[in-house]
C-alpha positions as CSV (number, residue, x, y, z in Angstrom):
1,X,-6.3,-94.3,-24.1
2,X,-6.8,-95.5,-20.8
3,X,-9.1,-98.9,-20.1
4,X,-11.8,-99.0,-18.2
5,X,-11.2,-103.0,-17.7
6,X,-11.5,-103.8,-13.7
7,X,-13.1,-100.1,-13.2
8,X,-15.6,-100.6,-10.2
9,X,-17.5,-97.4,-10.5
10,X,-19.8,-97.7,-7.4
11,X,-17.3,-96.1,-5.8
12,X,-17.2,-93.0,-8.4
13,X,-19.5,-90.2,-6.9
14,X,-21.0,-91.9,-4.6
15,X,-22.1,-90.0,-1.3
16,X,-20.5,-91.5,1.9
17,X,-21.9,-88.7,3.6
18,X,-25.5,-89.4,2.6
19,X,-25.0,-92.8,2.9
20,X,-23.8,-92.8,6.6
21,X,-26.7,-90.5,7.5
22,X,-29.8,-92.2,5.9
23,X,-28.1,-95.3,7.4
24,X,-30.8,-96.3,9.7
25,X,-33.9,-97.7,7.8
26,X,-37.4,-96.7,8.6
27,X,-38.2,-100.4,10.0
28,X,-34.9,-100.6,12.5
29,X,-35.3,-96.9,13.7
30,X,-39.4,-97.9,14.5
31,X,-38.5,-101.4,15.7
32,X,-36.6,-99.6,19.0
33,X,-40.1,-97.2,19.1
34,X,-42.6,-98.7,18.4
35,X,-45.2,-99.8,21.3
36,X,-44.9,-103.3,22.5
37,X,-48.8,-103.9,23.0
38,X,-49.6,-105.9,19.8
39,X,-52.7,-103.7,19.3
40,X,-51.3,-100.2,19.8
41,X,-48.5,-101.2,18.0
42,X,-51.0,-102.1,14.7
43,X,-52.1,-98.7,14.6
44,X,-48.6,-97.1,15.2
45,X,-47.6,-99.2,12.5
46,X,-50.5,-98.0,9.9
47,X,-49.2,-94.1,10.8
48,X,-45.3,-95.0,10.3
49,X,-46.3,-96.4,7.1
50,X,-48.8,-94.3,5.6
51,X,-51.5,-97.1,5.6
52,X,-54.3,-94.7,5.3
53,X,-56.7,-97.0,3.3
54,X,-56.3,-99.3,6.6
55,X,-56.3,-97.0,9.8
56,X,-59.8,-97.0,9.7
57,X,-60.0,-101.2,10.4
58,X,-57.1,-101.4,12.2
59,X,-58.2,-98.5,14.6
60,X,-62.1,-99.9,14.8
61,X,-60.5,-103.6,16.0
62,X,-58.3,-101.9,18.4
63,X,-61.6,-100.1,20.0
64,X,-62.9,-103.7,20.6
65,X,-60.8,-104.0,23.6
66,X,-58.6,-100.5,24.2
67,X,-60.2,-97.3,25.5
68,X,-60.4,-94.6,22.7
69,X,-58.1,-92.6,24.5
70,X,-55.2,-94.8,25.2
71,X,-55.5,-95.9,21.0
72,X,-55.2,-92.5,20.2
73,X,-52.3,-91.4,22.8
74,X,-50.4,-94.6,22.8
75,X,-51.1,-96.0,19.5
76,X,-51.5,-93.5,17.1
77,X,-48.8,-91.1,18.3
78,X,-46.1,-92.7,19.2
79,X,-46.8,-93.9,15.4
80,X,-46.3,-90.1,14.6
81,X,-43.8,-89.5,17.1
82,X,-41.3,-92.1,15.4
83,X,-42.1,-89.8,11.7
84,X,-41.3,-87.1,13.6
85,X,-38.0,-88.6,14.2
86,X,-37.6,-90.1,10.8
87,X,-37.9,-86.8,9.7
88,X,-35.4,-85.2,11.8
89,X,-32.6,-87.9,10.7
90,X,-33.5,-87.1,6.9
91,X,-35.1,-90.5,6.1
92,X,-38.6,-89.0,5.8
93,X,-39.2,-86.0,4.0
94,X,-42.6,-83.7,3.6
95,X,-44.5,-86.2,1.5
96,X,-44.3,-89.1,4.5
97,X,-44.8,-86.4,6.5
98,X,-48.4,-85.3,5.3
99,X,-49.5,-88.8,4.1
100,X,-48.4,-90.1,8.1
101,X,-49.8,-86.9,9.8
102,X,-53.5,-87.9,7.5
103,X,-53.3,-91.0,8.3
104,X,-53.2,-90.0,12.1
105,X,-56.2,-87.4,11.8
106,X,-58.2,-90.3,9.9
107,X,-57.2,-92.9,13.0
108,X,-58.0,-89.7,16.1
109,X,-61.5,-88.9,14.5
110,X,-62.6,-92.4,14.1
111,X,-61.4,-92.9,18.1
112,X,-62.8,-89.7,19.1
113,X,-66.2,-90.5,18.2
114,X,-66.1,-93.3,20.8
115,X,-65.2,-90.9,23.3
116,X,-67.9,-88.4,23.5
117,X,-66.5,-85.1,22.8
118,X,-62.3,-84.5,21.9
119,X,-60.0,-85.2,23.6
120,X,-58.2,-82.7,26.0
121,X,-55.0,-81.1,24.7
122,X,-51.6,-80.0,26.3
123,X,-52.6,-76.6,25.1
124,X,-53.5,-74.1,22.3
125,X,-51.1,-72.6,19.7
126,X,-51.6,-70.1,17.2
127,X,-49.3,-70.5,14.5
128,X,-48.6,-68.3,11.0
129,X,-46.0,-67.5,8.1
130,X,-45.3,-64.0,8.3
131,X,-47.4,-61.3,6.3
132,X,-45.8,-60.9,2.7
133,X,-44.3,-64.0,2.8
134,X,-46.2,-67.7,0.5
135,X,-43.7,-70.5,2.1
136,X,-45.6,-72.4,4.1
137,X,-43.9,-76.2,4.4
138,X,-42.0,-75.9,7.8
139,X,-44.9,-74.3,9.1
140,X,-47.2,-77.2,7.9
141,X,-44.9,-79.5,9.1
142,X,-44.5,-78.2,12.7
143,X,-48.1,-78.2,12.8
144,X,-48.5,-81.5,12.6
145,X,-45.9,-82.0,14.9
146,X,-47.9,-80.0,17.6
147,X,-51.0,-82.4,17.2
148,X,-48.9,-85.2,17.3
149,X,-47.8,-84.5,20.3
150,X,-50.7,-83.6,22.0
151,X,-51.4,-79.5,21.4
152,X,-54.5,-78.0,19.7
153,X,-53.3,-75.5,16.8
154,X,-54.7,-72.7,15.0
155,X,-53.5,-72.6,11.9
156,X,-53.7,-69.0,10.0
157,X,-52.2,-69.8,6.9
158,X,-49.2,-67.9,5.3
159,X,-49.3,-64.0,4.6
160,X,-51.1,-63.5,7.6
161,X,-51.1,-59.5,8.4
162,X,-49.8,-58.3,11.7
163,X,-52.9,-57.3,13.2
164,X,-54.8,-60.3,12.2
165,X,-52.4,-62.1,14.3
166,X,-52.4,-59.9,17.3
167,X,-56.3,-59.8,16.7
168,X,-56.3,-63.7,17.2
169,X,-54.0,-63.9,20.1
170,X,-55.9,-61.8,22.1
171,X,-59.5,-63.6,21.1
172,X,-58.1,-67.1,21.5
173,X,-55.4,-67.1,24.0
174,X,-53.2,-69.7,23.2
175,X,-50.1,-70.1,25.5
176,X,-47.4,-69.8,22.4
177,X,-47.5,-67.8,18.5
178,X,-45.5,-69.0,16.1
179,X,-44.3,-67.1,13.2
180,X,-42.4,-68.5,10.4
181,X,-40.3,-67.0,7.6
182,X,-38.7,-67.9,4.6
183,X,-37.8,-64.1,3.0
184,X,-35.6,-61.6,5.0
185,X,-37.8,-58.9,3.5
186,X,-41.2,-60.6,5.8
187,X,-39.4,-61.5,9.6
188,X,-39.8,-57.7,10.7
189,X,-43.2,-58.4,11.1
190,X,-42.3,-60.5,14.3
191,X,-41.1,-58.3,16.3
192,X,-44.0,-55.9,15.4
193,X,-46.7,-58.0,16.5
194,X,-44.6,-59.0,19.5
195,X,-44.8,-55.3,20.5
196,X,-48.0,-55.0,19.5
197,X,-48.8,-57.9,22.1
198,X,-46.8,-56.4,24.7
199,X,-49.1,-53.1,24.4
200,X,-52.3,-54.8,25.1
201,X,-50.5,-56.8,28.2
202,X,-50.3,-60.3,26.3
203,X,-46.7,-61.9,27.7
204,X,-46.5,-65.2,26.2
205,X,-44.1,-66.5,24.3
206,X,-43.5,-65.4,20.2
207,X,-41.8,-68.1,18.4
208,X,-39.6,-67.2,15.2
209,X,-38.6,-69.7,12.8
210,X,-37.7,-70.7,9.1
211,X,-35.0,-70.0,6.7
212,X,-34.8,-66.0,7.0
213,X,-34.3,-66.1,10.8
214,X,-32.0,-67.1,13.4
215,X,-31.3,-67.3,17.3
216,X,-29.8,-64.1,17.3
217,X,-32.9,-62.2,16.2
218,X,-35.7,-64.3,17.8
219,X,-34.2,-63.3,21.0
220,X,-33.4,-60.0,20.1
221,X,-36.9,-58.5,20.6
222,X,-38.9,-58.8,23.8
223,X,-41.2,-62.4,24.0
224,X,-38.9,-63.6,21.1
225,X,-37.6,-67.0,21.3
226,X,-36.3,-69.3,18.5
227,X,-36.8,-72.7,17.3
228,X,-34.3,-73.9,14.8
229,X,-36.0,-77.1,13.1
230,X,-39.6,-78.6,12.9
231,X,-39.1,-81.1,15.4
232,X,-37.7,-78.8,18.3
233,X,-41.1,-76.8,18.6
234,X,-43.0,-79.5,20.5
235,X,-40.4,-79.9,23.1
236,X,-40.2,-76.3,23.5
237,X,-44.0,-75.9,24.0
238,X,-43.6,-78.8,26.6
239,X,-41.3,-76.7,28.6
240,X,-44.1,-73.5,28.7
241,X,-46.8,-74.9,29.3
242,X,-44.8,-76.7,31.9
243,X,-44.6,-73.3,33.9
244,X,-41.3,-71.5,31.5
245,X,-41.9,-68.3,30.0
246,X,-39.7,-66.9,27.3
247,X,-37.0,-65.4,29.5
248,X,-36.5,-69.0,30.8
249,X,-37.0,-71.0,27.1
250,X,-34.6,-68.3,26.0
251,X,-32.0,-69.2,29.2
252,X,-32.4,-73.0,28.7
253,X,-33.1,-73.2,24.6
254,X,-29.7,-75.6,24.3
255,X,-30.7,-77.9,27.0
256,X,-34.4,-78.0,25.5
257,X,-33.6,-78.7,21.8
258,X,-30.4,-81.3,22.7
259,X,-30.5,-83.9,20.9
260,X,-33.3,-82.6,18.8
């Protein structure tokens, strides 16, 4: 019988891949990111963490002596903007991200009130998972990414039937649709309503994502263009309502999403 005597068995099935890529801790990734002002960097701080039971104080004593808007744009979202990135490197997963993203709302609405009416955005996006289809996460989570960084979202939910969506687009005219899927047997709704778009002269940008879909067919139909991950829709939205339209995103998607 062999002995176990001297055995170290740490080393027996232990992930070195895992390890090396959850090797940055949430506190030395944000402490690179996070604001320098001591008061932004309080409310920053209460969104990386998921102080929610505190954002409220911590928001209402940086109002004492920062303007509303400058709490909320460089406080509270660079504090967003470093989950963001937490969650791209696989530190942070959906719980962190809906407890940070609450935490943010709760931290915007108390600073909003100071400012009179809300606060303009970068622009508005209507985004849905496709008709037939009940998975929802990624799209929840690249909501929240859109407010963090700045965009007004209208969220429709998941099974959302094609007209409904062409129906909103056209009533609220939002500069980018996203449509996510999980099931190969729900994506052919995208390039429907793309068409459908087309027919009653509406040219911006449709966005395909989630599991069932890739590159290839996002761009295969007219409007279509393709974001892989979460975290790559806000810099993509950057670049449209920067002037690109979906020829362009499509042309330049690497360059936009490096390092995303």
């Amino acid at each position: 019988m062999l002995s176990k005597k001297g055995v170290d068995f740490g080393f027996i099935l232990r992930r070195y891949d895992v390890e090396i890529e959850n090797k940055g801790s949430p506190e030395a990734i944000a402490k690179k990111l996070l604001p320098k002002d001591a008061v932004f960097k309080a409310c920053a701080e209460d969104v990386l963490y998921m102080r929610f039971k505190d954002v409220g104080k911590t928001v209402a004593d940086a109002l004492k002596s920062k303007k509303p808007l400058d709490v909320i744009n460089e406080g509270l979202v660079p504090g967003m903007e470093i989950v963001s990135k937490l969650y791209a490197e696989h530190i942070y997963y959906l719980p962190e991200i809906m407890l940070a993203a609450k935490t943010m709302e709760i931290g915007i609405a108390l600073a909003e009130k100071q400012l009179g009416s809300a606060r303009k955005t970068k622009g508005l996006a209507v985004m849905h998972v496709a008709e037939g289809d009940p998975h929802d996460i990624g799209k929840n989570i690249a909501a929240v990414m859109m407010r963090a960084a700045g965009f007004s979202v209208i969220d429709m939910g998941r099974d959302v039937a094609v007209d409904d969506v062409v129906a909103c687009v056209a009533k609220e005219k939002p500069f980018l649709v996203t449509g996510t899927a999980l099931m190969t047997t729900t994506m052919s709704a995208f390039p429907a309503i793309a068409a459908k778009m087309k027919a009653k002269g509406i040219n911006i940008p449709f966005m395909s994502a989630g599991g069932a879909v890739n590159r290839e067919f996002s761009e295969g139909f007219e409007l279509g263009i393709y974001s892989e991950k979460a975290p790559q829709t806000p810099p993509i939205a950057d670049k449209i309502v920067a002037g690109y339209d979906w020829k362009k995103v499509k042309a330049e998607w690497d360059n936009i999403v490096k390092g995303v």
